[in-house]
C-alpha positions in Angstrom: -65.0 -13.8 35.7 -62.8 -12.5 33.0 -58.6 -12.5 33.6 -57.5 -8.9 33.5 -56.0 -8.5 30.0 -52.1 -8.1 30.1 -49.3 -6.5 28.5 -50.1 -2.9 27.3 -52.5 -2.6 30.1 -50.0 -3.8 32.8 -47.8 -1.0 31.6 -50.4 1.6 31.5 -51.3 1.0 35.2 -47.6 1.0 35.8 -47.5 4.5 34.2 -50.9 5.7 36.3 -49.1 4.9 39.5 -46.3 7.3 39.3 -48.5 10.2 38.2 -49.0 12.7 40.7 -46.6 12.9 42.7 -46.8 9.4 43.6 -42.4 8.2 42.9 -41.1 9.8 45.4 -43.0 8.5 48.4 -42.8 4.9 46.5 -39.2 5.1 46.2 -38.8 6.2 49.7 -40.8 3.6 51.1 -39.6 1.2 48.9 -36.0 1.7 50.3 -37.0 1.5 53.4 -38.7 -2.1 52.8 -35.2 -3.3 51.8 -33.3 -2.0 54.4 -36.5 -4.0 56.6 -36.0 -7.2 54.3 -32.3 -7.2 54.3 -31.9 -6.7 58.2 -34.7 -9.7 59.2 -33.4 -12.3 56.4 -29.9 -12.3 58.2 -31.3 -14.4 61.3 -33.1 -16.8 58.9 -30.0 -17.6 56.6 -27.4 -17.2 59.3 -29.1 -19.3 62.4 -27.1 -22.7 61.2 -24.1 -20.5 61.6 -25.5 -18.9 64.9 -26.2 -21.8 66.5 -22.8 -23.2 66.1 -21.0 -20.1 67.1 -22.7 -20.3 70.3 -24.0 -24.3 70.7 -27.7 -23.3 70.9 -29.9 -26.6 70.7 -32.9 -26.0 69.2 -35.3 -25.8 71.9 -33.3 -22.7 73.0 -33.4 -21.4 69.4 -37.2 -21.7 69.8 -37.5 -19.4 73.1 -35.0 -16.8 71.0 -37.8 -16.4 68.2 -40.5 -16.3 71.3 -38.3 -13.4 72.7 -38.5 -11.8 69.5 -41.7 -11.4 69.6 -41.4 -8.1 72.4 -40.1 -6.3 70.1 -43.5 -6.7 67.7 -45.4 -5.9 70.6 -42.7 -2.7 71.8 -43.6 -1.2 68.7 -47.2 -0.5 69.1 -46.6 2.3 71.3 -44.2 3.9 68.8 -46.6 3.3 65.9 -49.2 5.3 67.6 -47.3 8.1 67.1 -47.5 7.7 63.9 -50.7 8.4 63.5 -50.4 11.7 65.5 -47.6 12.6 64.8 -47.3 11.5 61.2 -45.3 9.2 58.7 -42.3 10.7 58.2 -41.0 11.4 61.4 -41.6 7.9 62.6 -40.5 6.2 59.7 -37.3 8.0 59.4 -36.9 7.2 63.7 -37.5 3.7 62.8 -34.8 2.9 59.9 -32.5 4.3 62.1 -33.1 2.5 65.2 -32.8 -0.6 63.5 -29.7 -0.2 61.8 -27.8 0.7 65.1 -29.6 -2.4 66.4 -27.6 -4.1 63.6 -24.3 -2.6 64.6 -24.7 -4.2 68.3 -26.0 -7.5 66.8 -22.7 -7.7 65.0 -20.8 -7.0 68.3 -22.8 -9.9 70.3 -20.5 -11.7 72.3 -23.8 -14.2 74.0 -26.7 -15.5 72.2 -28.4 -13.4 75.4 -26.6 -10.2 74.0 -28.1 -11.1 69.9 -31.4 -11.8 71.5 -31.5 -8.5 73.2 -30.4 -6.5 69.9 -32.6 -8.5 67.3 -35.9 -7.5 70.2 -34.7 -4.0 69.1 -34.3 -4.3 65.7 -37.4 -6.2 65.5 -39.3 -3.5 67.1 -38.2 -0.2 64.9 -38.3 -3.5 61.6 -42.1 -3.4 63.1 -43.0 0.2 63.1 -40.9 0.7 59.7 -42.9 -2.0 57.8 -46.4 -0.9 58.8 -45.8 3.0 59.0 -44.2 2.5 55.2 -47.6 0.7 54.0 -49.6 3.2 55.5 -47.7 5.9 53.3 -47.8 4.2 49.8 -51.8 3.2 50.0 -52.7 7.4 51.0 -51.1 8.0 48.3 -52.1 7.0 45.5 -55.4 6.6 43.6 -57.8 4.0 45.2 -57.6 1.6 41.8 -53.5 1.5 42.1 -53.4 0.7 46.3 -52.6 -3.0 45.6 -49.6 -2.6 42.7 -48.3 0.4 45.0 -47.8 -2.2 48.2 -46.9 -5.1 45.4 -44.0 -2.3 44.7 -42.5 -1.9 47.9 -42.9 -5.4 48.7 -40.9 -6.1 45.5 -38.2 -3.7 47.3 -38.6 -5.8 50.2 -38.0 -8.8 48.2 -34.7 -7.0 46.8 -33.9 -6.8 50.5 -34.1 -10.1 51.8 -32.8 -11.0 47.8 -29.6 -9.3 48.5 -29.2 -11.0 52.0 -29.5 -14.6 50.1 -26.9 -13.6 47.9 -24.1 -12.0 50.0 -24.4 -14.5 53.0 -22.9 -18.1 50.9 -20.1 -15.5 50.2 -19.6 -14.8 53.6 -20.7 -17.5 55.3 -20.2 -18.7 58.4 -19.2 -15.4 59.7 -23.0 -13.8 60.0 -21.5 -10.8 62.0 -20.4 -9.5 58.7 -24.1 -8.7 57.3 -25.4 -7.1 60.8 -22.2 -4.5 59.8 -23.9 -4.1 56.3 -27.0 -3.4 57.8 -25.7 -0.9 59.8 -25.8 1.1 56.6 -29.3 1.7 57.3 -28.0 5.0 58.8 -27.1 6.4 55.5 -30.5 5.6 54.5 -32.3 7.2 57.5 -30.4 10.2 56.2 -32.1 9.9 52.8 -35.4 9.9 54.1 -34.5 13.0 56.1 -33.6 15.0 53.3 -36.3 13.7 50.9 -39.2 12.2 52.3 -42.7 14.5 52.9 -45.5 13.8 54.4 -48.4 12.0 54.3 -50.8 14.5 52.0 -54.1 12.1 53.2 -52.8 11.9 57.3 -51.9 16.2 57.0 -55.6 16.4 55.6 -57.1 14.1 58.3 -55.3 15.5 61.2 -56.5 18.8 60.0 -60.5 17.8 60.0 -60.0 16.0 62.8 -59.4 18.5 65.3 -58.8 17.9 68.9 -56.6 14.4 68.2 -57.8 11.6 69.8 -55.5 8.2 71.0 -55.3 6.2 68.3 -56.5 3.1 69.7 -60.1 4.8 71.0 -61.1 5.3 67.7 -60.5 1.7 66.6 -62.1 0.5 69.6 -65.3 1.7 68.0 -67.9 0.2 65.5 -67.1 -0.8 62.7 -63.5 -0.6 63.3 -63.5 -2.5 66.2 -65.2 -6.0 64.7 -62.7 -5.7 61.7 -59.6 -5.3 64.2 -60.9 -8.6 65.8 -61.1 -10.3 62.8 -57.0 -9.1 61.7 -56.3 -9.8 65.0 -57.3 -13.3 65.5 -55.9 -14.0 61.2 -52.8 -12.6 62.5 -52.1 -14.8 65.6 -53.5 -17.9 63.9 -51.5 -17.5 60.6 -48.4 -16.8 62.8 -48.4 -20.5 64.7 -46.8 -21.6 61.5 -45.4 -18.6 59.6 -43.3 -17.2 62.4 -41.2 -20.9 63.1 -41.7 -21.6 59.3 -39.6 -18.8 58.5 -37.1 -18.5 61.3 -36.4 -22.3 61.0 -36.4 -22.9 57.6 -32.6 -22.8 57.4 -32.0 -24.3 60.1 -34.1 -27.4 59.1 -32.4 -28.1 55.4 -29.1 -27.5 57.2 -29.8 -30.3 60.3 -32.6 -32.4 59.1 -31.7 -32.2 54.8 -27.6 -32.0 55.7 -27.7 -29.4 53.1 -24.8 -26.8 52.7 -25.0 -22.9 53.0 -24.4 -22.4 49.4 -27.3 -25.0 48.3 -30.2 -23.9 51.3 -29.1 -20.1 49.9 -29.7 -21.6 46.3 -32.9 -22.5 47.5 -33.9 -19.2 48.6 -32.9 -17.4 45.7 -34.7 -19.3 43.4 -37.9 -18.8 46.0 -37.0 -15.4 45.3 -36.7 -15.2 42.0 -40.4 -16.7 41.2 -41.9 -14.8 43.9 -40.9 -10.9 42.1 -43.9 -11.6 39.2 -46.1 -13.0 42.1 -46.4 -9.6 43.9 -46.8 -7.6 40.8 -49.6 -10.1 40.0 -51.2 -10.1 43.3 -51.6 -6.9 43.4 -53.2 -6.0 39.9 -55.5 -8.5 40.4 -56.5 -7.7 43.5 -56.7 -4.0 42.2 -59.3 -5.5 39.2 -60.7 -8.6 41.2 -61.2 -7.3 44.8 -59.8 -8.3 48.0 -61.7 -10.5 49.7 -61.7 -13.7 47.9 -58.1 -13.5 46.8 -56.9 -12.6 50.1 -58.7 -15.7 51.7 -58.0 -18.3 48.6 -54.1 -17.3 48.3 -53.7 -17.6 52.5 -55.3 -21.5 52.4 -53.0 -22.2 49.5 -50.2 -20.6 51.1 -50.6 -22.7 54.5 -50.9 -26.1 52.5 -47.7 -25.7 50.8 -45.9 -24.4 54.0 -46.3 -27.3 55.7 -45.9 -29.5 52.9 -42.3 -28.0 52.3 -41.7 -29.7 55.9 -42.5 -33.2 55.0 -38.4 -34.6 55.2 -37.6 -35.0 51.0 -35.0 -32.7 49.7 -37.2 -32.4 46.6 -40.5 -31.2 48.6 -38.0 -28.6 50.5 -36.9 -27.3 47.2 -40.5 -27.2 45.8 -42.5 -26.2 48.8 -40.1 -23.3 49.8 -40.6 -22.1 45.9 -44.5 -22.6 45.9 -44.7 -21.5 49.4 -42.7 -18.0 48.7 -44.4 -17.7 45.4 -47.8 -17.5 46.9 -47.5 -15.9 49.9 -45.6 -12.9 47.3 -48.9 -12.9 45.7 -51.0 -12.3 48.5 -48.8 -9.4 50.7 -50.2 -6.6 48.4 -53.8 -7.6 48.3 -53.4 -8.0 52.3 -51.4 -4.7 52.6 -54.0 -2.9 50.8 -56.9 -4.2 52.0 -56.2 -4.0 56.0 -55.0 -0.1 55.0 -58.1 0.4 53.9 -60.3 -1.2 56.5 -59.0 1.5 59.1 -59.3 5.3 59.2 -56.6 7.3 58.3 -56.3 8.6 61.7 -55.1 5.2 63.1 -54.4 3.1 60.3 -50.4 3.0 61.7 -51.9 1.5 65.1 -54.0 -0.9 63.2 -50.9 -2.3 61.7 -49.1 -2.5 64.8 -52.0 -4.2 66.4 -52.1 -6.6 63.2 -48.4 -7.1 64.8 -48.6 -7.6 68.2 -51.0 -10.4 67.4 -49.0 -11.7 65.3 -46.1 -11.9 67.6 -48.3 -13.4 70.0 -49.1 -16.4 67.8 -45.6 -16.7 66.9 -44.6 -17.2 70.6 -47.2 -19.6 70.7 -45.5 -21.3 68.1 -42.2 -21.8 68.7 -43.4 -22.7 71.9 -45.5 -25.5 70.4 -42.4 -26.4 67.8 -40.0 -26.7 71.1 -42.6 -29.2 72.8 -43.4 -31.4 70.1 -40.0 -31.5 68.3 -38.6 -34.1 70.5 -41.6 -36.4 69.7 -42.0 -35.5 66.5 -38.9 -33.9 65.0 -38.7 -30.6 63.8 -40.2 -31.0 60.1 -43.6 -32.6 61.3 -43.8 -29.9 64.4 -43.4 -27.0 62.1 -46.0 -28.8 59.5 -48.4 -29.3 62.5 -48.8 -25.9 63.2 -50.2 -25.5 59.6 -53.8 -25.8 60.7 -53.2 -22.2 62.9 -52.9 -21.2 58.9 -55.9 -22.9 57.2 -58.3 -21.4 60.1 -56.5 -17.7 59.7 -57.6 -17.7 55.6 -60.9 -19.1 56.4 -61.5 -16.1 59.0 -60.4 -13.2 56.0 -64.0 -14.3 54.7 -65.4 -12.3 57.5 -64.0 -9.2 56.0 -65.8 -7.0 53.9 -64.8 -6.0 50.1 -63.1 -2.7 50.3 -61.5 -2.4 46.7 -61.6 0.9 45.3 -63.3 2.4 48.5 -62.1 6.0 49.4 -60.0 5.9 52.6 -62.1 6.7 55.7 -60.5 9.9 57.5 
């Protein structure tokens, strides 16, 4: 199989994605992303500090991301309406939800009172992330899906980007970011004035007729085997992604003794590799297909995960860079793909349920992180979880190829 050539052509599909209207729901969504990526990288960076502030051993740390996961599985109700109701309305609901969730997160006096806000914020985070994809892929042409998500995932990057930066300048005072991300509010407002909707969810909702729940429809062949298969990749891939990335600081901080400034330095440069890696993924996924990719970048992803776990300073440094630099690559072939597995008429749900399982798994693993890390410690208890990963990329080859495939109704 030939590469895809680069350079000119690169540019060219750059240019073929903003035709037709196609910026302005980009843009939109794409601030939107940030405002998502900035708000959830403040508990990652800022859990050393957290933790101190209120003396939470780690065990307890695990049950708070556990109890994050309610907020994932809140949101599927709310991202229902999304797909009768429609994107805009939801999405503009959602950025605002969670940057008031932000302004009581900064005001938490108990780790009980944090917990409680961050389930909100992680809710409305939820419906914003998946009603946002769900935009960009209906609308634009079928041979630009995967660079549109690798755009607004770039955003995202930004996002969390931004978050790295400011928090060594702060740090340890975390309550100043939630403030920041307050500021969410002035971009709900933006989407108020400027965002329209959906052009391919208008047209579906006017074929469909009588509307019908959400869920029903993907409880039907073929949508139902595919939601299985997403389902289980999602609760399998989360036994190590969700306590990867929560603990992450957390471990070079306790287990590396490494400073704020230098775990931030780490991140960063994770960052930094990772912005070519979705613009990559997603071209070649947008030339190559799907399928392969998808499943090839998600076993590659879990192996350096767990090996960025295994105690040396040096394989924290590299594995966090590998780790983020893959898993870059594959959110816009995944974003694109599972949008276009699922009709138009409940591709939001199918997001959310892609969600919920995923919060599931996540419990399951901070739960499994909490028993074994007093065995084990906490680097080989988040590495163990890494075979949840392997069998989640193996289970994408169950999928079919959907590259270039109009978008069922």
């Amino acid at each position: 199989m030939a590469a895809p050539e680069a350079g000119p052509h690169f540019l060219s599909d750059a240019t073929a994605l903003l035709r037709g209207g196609a910026l302005r729901p980009l843009a939109l969504a794409g601030l939107a992303s940030l405002l998502v990526s900035f708000d959830s990288a403040v508990l990652i960076l800022a859990l050393p500090a957290i933790a101190a502030d209120f003396r939470t051993p780690v065990a307890d740390l695990s049950r708070l991301g556990s109890a994050l996961s309610l907020g994932t599985i809140a949101a599927l109700p709310i991202a229902m309406q999304a797909d009768r109701v429609g994107r805009r309305r939801l999405l503009i609901l959602a950025v605002a939800g969670f940057s008031l969730a932000n302004l009581f997160s900064a005001a938490a006096p108990t780790v009980a009172w944090l917990a409680a806000s961050r389930v909100v914020a992680v809710c409305f985070e939820t419906v914003a992330g998946g009603v946002a994809t769900a935009l960009v892929i209906e609308e634009v042409a079928p041979d630009q899906r995967g660079l549109a998500v690798a755009a607004i995932t770039v955003a995202a990057g930004a996002g969390a980007g931004l978050t790295t930066v400011l928090y060594p300048l702060v740090a340890p005072h975390w309550r100043v970011l939630y403030l920041a991300g307050g500021g969410g509010l002035a971009g709900a407002a933006v989407l108020a004035v400027l965002l329209r909707e959906s052009r391919a969810w208008t047209a579906s909702t006017a074929a469909a007729g009588a509307p019908r729940l959400p869920l029903r429809v993907l409880l039907e062949p073929p949508w139902r085997a595919r939601l299985a298969v997403v389902a289980a990749w999602s609760a399998f891939g989360a036994l190590l992604y969700s306590p990867a990335s929560l603990l992450a600081a957390l471990y070079g901080s306790r287990v590396l003794a490494l400073s704020p400034t230098r775990i931030s330095a780490v991140m960063v440069a994770a960052g930094a590799a990772s912005v070519p890696a979705f613009l990559v993924g997603g071209r070649l996924s947008d030339r190559w297909g799907r399928r392969r990719l998808g499943a090839g970048l998600g076993l590659l992803t879990a192996i350096a995960t767990a090996a960025t776990f295994t105690g040396a300073q040096a394989a924290y440094w590299a594995g966090n860079v590998v780790w983020s630099v893959l898993a870059s690559a594959g959110v816009p072939v995944l974003g694109a793909w599972y949008g276009e597995l699922f009709p138009t008429r409940a591709r939001a749900t199918s997001e959310s349920v892609g969600s919920v399982a995923g919060a599931v798994g996540g419990a399951a693993g901070f739960q499994l992180v909490g028993l074994l890390q007093p065995r084990l410690g906490l680097g080989p208890s988040l590495a163990a979880t890494a075979a949840g990963a392997v069998a989640a990329a193996l289970l994408l080859l169950l999928l079919p190829e959907t590259r270039g495939e109009a978008l069922a109704p």
